[in-house]
MIDOSE-1310 file (N, C-alpha, C; in nm, 2 decimals, decimal comma, always signed):
residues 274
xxxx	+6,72/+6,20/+7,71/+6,79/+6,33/+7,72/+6,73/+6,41/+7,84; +6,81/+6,46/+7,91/+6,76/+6,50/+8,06/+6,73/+6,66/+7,99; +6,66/+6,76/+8,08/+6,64/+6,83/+8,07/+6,63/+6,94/+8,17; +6,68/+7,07/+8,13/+6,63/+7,19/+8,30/+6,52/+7,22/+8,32
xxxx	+6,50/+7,18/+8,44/+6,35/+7,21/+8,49/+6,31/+7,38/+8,41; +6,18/+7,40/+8,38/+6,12/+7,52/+8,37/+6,20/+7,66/+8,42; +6,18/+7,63/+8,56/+6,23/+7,72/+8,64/+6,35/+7,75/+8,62; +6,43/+7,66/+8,63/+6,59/+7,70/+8,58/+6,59/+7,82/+8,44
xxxx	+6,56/+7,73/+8,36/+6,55/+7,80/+8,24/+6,53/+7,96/+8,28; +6,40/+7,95/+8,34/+6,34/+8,11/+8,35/+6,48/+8,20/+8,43; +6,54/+8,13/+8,50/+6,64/+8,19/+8,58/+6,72/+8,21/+8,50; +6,79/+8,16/+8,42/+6,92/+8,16/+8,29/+6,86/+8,25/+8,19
xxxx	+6,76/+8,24/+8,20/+6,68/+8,33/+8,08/+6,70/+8,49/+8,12; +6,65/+8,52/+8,24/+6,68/+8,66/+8,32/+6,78/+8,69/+8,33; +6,88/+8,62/+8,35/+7,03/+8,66/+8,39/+7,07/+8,67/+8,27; +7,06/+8,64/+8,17/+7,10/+8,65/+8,05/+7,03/+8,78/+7,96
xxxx	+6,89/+8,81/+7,96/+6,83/+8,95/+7,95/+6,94/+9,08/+8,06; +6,94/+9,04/+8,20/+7,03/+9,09/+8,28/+7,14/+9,13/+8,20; +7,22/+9,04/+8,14/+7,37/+9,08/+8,09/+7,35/+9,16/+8,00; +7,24/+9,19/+7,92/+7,27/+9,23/+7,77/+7,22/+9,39/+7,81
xxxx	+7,09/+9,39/+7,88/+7,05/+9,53/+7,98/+7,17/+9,62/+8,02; +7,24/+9,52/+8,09/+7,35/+9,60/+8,15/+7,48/+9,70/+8,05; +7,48/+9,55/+7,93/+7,58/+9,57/+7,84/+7,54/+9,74/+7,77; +7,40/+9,71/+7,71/+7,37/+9,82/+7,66/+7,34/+9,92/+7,74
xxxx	+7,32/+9,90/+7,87/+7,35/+10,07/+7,95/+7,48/+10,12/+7,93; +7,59/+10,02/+7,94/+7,71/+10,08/+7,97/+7,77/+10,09/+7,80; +7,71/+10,09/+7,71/+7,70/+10,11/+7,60/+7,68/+10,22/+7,54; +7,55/+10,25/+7,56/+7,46/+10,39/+7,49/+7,41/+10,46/+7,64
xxxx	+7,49/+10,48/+7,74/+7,46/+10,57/+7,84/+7,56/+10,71/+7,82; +7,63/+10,75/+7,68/+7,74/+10,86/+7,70/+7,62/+10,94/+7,67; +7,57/+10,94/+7,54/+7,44/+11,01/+7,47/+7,35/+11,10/+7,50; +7,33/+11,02/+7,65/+7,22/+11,06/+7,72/+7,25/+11,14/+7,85
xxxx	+7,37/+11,11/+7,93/+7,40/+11,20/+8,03/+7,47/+11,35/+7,98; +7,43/+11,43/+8,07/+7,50/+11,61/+8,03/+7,63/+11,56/+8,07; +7,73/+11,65/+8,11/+7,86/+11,64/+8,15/+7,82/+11,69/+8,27; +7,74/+11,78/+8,32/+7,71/+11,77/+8,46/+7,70/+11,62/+8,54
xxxx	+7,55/+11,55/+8,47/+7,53/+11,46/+8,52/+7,64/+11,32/+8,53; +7,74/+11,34/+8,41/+7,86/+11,28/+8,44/+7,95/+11,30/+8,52; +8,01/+11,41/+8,58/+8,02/+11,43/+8,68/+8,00/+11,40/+8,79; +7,87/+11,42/+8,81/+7,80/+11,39/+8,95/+7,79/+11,20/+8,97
xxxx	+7,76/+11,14/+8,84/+7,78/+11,00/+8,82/+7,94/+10,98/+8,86; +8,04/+11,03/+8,85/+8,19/+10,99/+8,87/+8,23/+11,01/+9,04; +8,15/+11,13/+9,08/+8,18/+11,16/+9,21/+8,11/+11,06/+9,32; +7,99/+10,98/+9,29/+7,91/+10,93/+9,38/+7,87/+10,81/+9,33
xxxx	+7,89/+10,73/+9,23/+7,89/+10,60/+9,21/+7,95/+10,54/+9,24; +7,92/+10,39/+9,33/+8,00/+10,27/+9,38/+8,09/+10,20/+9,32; +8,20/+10,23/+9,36/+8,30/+10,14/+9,26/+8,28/+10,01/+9,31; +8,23/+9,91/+9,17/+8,24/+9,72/+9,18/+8,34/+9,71/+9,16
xxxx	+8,41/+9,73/+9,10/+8,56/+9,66/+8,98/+8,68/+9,76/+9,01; +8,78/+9,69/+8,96/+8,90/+9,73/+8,92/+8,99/+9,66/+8,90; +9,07/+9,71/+8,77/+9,20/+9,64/+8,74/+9,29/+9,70/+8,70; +9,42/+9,69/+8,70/+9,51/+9,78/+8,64/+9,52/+9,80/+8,49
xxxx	+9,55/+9,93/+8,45/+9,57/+9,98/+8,31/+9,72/+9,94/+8,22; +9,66/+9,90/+8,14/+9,77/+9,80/+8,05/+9,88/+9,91/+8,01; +9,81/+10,08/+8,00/+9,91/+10,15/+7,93/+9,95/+10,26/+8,01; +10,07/+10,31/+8,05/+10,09/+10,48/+8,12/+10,15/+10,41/+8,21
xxxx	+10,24/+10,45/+8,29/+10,32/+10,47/+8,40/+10,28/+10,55/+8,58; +10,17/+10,61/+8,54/+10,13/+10,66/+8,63/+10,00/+10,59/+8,75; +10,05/+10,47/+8,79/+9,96/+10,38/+8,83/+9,80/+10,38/+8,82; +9,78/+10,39/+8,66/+9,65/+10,43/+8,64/+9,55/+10,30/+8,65
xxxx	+9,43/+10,29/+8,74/+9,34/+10,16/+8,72/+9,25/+10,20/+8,63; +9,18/+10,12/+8,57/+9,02/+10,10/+8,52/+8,92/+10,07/+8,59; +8,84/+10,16/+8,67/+8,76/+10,13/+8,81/+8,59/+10,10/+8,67; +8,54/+10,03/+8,75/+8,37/+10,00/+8,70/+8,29/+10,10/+8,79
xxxx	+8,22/+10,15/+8,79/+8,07/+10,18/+8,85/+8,01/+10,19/+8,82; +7,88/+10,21/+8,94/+7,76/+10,15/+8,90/+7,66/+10,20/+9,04; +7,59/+10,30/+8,98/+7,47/+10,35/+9,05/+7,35/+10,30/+9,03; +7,32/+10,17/+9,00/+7,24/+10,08/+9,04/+7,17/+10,08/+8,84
xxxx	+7,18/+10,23/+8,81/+7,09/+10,24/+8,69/+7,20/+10,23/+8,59; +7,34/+10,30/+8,64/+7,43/+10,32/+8,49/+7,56/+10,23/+8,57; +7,61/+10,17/+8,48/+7,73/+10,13/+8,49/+7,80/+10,17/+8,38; +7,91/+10,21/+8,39/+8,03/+10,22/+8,33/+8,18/+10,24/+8,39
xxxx	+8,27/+10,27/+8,32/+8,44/+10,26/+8,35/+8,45/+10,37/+8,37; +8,55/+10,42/+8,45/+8,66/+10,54/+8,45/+8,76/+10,48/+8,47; +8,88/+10,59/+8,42/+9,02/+10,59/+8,48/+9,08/+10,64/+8,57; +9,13/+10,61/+8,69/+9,17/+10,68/+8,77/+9,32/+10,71/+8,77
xxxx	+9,40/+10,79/+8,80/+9,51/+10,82/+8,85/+9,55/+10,89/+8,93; +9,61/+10,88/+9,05/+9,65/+10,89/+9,18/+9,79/+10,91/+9,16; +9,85/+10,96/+9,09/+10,00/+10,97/+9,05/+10,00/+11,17/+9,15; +10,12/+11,19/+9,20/+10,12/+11,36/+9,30/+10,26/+11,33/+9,30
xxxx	+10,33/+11,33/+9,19/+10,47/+11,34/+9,26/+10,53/+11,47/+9,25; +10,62/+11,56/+9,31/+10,66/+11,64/+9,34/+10,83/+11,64/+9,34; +10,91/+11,73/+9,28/+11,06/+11,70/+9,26/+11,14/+11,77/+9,24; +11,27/+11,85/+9,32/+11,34/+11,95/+9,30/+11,43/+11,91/+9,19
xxxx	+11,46/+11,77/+9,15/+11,56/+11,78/+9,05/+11,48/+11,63/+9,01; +11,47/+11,60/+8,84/+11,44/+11,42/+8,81/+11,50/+11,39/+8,69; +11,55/+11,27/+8,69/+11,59/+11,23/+8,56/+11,54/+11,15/+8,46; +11,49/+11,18/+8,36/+11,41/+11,15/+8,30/+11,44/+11,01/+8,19
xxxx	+11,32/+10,88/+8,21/+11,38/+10,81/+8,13/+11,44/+10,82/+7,97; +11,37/+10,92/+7,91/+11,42/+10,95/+7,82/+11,57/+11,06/+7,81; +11,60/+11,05/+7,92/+11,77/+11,06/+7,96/+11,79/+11,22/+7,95; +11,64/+11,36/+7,97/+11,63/+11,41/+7,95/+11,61/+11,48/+8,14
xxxx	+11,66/+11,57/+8,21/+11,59/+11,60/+8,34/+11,53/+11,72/+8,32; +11,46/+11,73/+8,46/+11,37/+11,84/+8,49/+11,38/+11,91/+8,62; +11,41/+12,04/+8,65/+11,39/+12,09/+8,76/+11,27/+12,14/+8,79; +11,23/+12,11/+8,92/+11,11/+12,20/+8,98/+10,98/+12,08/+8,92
xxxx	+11,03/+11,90/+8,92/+10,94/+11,85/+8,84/+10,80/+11,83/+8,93; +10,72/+11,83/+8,84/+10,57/+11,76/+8,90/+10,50/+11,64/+8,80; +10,44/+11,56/+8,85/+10,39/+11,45/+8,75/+10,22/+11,45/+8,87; +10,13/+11,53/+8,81/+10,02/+11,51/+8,90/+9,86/+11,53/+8,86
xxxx	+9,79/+11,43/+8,92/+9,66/+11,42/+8,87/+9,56/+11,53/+8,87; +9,64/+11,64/+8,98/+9,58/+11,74/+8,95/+9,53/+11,81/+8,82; +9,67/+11,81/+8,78/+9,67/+11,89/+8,62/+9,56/+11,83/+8,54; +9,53/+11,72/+8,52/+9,41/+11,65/+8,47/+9,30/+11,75/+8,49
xxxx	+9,24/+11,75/+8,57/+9,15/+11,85/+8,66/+9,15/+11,93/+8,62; +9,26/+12,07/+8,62/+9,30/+12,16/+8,55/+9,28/+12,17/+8,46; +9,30/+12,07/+8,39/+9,30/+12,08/+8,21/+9,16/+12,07/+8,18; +9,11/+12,00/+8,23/+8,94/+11,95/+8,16/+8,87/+12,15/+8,22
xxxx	+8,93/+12,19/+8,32/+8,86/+12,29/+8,36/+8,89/+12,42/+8,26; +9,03/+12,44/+8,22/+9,06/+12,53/+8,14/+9,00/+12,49/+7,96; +8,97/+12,33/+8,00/+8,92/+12,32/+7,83/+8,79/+12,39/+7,81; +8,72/+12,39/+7,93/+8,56/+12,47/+7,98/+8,55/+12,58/+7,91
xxxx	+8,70/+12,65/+7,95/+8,67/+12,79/+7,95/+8,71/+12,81/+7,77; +8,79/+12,78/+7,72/+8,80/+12,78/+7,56/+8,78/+12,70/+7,46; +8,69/+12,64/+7,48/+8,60/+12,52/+7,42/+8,65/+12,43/+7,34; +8,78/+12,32/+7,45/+8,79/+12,20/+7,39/+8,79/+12,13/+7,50
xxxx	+8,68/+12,11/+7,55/+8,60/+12,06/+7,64/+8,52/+11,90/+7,57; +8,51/+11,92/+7,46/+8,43/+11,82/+7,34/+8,53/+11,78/+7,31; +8,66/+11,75/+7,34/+8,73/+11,64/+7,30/+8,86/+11,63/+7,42; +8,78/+11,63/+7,54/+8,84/+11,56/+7,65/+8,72/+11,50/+7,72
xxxx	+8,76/+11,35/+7,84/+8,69/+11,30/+7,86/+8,65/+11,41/+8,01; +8,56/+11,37/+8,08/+8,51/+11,46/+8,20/+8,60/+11,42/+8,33; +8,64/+11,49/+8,39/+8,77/+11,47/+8,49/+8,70/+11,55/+8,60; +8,73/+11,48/+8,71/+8,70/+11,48/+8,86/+8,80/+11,44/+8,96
xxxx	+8,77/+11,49/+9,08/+8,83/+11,44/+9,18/+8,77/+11,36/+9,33; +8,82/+11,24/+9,33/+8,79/+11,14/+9,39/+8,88/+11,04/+9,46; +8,84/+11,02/+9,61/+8,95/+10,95/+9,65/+8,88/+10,80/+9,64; +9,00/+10,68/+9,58/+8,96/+10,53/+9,56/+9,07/+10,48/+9,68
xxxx	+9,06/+10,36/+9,73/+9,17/+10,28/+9,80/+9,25/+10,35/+9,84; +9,22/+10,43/+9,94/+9,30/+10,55/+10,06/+9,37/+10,63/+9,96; +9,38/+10,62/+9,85/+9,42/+10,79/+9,79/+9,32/+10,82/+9,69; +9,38/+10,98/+9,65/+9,30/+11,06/+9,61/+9,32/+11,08/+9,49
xxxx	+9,30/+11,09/+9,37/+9,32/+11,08/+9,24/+9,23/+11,16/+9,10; +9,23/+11,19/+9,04/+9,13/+11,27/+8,90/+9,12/+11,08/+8,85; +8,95/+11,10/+8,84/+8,87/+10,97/+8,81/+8,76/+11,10/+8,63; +8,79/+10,99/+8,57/+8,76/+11,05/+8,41/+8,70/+10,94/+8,34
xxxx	+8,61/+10,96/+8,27/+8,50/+10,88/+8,18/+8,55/+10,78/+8,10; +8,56/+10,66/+8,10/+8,58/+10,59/+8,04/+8,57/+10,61/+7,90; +8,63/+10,63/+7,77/+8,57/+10,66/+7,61/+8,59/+10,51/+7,55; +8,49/+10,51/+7,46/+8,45/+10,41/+7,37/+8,54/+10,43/+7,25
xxxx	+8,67/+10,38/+7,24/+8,78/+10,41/+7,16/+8,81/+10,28/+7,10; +8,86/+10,30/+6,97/+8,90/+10,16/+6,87/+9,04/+10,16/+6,88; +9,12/+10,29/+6,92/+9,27/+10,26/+6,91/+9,31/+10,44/+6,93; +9,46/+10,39/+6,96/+9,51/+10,54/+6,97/+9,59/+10,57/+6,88
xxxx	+9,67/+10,70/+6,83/+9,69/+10,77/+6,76/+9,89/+10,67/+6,73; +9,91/+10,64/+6,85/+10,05/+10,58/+6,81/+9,98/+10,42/+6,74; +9,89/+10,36/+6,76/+9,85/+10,24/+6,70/+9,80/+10,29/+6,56; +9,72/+10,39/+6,54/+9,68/+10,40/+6,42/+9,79/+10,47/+6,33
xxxx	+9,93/+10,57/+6,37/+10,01/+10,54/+6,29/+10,11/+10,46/+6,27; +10,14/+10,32/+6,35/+10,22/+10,25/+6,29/+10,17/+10,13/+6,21; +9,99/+10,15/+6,20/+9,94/+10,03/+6,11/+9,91/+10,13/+5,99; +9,95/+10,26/+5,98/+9,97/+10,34/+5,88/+9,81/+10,32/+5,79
xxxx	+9,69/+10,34/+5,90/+9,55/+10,37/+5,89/+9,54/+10,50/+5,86; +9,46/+10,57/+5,75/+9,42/+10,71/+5,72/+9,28/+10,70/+5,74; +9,23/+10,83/+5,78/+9,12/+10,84/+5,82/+9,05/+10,87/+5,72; +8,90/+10,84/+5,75/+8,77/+10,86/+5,59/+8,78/+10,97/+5,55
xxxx	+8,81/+11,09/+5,62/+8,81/+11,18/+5,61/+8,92/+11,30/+5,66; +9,01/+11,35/+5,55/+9,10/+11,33/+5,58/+9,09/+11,53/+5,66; +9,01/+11,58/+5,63/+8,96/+11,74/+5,63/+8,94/+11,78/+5,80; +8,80/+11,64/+5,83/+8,77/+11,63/+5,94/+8,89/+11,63/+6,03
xxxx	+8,93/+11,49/+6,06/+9,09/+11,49/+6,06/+9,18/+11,61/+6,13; +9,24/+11,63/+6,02/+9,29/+11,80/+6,04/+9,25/+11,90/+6,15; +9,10/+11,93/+6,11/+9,07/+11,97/+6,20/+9,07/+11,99/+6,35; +9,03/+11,83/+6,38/+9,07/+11,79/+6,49/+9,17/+11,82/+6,57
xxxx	+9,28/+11,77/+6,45/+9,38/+11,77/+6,52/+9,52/+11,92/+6,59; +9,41/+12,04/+6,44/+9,45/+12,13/+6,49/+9,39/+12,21/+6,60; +9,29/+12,13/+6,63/+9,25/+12,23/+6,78/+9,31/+12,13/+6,89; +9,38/+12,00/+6,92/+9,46/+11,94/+6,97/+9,55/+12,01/+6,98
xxxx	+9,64/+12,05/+6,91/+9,78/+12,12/+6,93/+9,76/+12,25/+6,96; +9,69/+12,29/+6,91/+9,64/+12,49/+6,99/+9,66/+12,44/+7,14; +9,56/+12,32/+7,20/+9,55/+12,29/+7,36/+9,63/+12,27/+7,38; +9,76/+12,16/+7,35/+9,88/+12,15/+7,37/+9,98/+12,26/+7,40
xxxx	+9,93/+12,34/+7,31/+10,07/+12,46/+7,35/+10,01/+12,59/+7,46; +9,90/+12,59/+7,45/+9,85/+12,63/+7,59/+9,89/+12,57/+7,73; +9,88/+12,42/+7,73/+9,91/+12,40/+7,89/+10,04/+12,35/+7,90; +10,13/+12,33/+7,76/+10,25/+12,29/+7,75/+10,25/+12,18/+7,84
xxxx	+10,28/+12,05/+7,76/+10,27/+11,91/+7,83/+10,39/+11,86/+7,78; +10,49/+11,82/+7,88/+10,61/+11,82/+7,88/+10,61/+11,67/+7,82; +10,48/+11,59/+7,82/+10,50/+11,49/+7,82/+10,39/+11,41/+7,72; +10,38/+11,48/+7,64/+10,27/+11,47/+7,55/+10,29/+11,36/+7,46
xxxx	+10,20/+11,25/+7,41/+10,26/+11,14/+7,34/+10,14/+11,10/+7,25; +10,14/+11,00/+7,17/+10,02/+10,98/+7,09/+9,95/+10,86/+7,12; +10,03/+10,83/+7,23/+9,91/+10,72/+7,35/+9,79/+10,83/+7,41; +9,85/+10,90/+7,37/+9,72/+11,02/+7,46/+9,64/+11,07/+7,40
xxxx	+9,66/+11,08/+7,24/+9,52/+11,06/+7,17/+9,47/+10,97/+7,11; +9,32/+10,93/+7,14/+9,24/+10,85/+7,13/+9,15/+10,82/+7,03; +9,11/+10,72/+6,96/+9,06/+10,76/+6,87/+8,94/+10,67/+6,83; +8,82/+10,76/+6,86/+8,65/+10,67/+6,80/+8,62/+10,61/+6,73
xxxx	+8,49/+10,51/+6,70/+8,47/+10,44/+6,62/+8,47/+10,56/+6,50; +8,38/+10,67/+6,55/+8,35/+10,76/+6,46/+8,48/+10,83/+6,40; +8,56/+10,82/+6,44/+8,73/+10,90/+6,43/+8,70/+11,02/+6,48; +8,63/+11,03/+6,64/+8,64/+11,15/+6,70/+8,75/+11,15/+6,79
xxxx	+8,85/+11,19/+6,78/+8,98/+11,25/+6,85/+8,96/+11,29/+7,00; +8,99/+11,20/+7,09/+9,03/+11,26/+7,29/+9,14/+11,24/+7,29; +9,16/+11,43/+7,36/+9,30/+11,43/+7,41/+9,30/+11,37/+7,59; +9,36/+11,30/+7,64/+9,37/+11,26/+7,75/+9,53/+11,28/+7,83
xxxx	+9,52/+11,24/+7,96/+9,63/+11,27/+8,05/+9,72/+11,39/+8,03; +9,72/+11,45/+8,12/+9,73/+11,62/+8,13/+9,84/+11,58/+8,28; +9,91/+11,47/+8,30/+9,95/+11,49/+8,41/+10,11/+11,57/+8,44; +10,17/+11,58/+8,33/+10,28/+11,62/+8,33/+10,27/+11,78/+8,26
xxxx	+10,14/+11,85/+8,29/+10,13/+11,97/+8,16/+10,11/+12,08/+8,26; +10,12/+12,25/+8,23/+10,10/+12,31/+8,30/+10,29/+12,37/+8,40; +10,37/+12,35/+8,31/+10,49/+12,43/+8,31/+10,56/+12,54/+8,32; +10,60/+12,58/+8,39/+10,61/+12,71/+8,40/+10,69/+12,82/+8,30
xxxx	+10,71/+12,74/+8,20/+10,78/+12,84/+8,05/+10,64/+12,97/+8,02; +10,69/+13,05/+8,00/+10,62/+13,16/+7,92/+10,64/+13,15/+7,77; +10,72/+13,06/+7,73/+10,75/+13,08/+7,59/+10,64/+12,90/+7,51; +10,58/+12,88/+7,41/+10,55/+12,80/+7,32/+10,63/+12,65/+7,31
xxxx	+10,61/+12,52/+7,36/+10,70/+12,44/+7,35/+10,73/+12,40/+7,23; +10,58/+12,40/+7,07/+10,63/+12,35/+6,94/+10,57/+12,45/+6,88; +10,60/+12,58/+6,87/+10,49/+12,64/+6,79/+10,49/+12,59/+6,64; +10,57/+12,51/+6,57/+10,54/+12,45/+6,46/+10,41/+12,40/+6,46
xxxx	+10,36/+12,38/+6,58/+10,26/+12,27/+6,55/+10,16/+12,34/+6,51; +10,11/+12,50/+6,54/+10,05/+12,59/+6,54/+10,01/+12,63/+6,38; +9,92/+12,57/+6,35/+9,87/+12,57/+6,17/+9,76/+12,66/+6,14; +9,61/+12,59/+6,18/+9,49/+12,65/+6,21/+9,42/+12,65/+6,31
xxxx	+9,32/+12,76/+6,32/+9,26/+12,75/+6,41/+9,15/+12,73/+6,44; +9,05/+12,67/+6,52/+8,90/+12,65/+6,53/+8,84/+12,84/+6,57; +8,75/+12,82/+6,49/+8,70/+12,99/+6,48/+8,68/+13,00/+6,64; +8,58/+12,94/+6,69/+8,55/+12,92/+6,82/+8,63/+12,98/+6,96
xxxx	+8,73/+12,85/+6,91/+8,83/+12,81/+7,03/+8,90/+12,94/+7,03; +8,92/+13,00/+6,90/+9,02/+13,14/+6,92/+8,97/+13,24/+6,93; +8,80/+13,26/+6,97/+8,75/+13,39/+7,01/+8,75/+13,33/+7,16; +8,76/+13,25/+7,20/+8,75/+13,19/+7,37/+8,86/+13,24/+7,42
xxxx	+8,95/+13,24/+7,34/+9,12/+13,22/+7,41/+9,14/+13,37/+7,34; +9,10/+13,48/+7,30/+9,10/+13,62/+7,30/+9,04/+13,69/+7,43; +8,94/+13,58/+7,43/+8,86/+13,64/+7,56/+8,88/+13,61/+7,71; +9,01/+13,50/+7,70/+9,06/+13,44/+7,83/+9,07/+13,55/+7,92
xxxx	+9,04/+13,52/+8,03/+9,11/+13,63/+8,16/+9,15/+13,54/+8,25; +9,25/+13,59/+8,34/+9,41/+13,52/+8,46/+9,27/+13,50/+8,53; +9,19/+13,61/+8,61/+9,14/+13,60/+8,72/+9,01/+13,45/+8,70; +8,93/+13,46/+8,53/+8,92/+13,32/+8,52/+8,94/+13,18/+8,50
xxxx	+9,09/+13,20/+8,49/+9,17/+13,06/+8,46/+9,19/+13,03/+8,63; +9,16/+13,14/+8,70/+9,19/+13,10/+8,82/+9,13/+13,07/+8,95; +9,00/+13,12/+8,90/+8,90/+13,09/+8,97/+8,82/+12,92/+8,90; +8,83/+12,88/+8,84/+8,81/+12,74/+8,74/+8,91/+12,66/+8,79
xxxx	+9,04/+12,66/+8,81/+9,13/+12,57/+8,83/+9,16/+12,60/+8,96; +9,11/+12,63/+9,09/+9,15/+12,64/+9,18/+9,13/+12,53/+9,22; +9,14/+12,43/+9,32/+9,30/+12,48/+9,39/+9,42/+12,41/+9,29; +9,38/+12,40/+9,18/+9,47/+12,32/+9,08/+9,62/+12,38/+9,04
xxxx	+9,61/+12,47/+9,03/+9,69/+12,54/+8,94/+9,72/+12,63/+9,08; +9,86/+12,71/+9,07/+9,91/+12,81/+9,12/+9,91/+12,96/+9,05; +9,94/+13,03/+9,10/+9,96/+13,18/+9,06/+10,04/+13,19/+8,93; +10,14/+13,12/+8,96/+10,26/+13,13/+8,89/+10,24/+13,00/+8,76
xxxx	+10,19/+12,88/+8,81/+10,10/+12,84/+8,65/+10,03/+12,90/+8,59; +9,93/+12,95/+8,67/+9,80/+13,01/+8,61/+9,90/+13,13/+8,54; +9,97/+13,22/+8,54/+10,06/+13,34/+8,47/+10,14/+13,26/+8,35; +10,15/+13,14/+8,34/+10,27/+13,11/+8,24/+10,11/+13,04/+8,13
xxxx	+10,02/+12,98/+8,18/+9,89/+13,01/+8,10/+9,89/+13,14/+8,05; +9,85/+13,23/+8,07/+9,80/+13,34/+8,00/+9,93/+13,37/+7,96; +10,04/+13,34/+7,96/+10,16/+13,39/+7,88/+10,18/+13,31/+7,71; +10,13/+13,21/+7,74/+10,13/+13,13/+7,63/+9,96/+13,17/+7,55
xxxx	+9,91/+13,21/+7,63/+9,74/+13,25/+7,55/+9,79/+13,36/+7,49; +9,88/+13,46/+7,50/+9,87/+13,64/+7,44/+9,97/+13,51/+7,31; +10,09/+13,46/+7,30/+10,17/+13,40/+7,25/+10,07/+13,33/+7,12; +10,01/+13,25/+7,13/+9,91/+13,18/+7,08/+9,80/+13,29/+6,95
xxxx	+9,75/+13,39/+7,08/+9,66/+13,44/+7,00/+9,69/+13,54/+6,88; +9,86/+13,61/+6,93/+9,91/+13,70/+6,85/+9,98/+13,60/+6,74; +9,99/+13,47/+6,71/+10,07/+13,43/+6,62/+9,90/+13,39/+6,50; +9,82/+13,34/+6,56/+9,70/+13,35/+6,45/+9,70/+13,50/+6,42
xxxx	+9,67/+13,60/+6,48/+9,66/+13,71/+6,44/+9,71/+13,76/+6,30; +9,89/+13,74/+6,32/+9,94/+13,77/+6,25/+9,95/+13,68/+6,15; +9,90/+13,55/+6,15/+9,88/+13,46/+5,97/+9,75/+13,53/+5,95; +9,64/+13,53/+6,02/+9,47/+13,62/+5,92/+9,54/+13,76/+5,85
xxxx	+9,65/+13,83/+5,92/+9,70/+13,90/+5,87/+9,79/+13,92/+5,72; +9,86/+13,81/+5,73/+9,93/+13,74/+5,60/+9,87/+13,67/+5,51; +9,78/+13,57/+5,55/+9,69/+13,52/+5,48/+9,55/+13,53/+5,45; +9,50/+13,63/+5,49/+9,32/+13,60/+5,52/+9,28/+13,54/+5,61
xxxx	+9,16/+13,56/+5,71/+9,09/+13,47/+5,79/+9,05/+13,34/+5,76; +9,03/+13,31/+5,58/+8,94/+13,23/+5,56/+9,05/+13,11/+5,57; +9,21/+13,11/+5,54/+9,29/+13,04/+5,49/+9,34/+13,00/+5,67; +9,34/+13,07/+5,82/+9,34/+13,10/+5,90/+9,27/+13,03/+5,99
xx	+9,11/+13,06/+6,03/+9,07/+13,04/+6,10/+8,97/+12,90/+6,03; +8,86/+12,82/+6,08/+8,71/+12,75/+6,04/+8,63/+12,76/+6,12
């Protein structure tokens, strides 16, 4: 029976330590970086990889990088479309449409300012293959919110849950996303909830797109969004957002904050706010 020389071995042996090194960087590297440092990891690491994304419409890839120490994935999307009149597949149109990566951008920056920042991934801007696009953190997700309800999975916890999901829809009716779906929420090993793709959000209505959805509130998030100001949604989202977005924002924040108002009013804070 023939056998590999020593040295081979030692070579297969490293490259094989090699894979698993790598695997577990790009594994247990969320943990450890700030969102600063992610950031700065998204803007200046070498893209090795890419391939196209199996899901979305907006020519989104799955880029790899790798700054020699960290490897991992983002998503990029490069989608800027601009439209005085569109018709929508859902046989629905829009005037004055936009579909653009900026709003991504936007959104992670307005989540900054009212703290649901913790359940979006970190969004940047970066140009890949001659365009320019919002490049966002790849998340370590088991499935999304349209997969987990049609295999009619409930979560361990159904309180946690809730929660979640009611500070999802508070953000929702803030940047009003015309196009909001349950491919866009994500969902962790741990069942932590990312809301993702913000490209179609940021409309110019002053009025609430579902205020149904509007139940409870995170204690937090609704002293953030009492304390919002125009001149800082607009200095954060520059050059993202316009005058006239940034105004249909703060139209939906006074909208927002006077409708909790008035349930702590009806109901008590305790039944109201967590």
């Amino acid at each position: 029976m023939s056998r590999l020389p020593w040295t081979r071995l030692n070579f297969l042996l490293l490259v094989f330590i090699g894979l698993l090194c790598a695997w577990a960087t790009n594994a247990d590297d969320t943990p450890t970086l700030t969102k600063d440092q992610i950031k700065h990891f998204l803007v200046t690491a070498p893209v090795v990889a890419s391939h196209e994304s199996k899901k979305g419409v907006t020519n989104t890839k799955r880029l790899t990088l790798s700054d020699g120490t960290i490897t991992h994935d983002a998503s990029f999307q490069p989608v800027d479309e601009h439209k005085a009149f569109k018709q929508l597949a859902s046989g629905h149109s829009e005037v004055q449409f936009v579909d653009s990566y900026k709003y991504n951008i936007a959104a992670y920056a307005l989540a900054e300012l009212v703290g649901f920042d913790d359940m979006m991934p970190v969004y940047v801007e970066r140009k890949y293959g001659g365009q320019t696009g919002s490049l966002s953190w790849w998340l370590p997700v088991k499935m999304d919110e349209a997969d987990r309800a049609s295999k009619k999975i409930e979560p361990p916890d159904g309180e946690a849950w809730n929660r979640q999901m009611y500070k999802v829809r508070v953000f929702d009716e803030l940047v009003y996303d015309s196009d909001a779906n349950l491919t866009n929420v994500l969902i962790g090993a741990d069942w932590q909830i990312w809301r993702i793709d913000f490209t179609r959000a940021f409309r110019l209505f002053h009025n609430l797109k579902d205020p149904k959805d509007l139940v409870r509130c995170e204690r937090h998030m609704f002293e953030q969004l009492k304390a919002l100001k125009a001149e800082d949604v607009t200095e954060k989202t520059k050059p993202y957002l316009n005058k006239e977005e940034v105004k249909a924002v703060m139209a939906r924040r006074d909208l927002i904050v006077a409708f909790f108002q008035k349930q702590v009013t009806a109901k008590g804070e305790a039944e109201v706010l967590y």
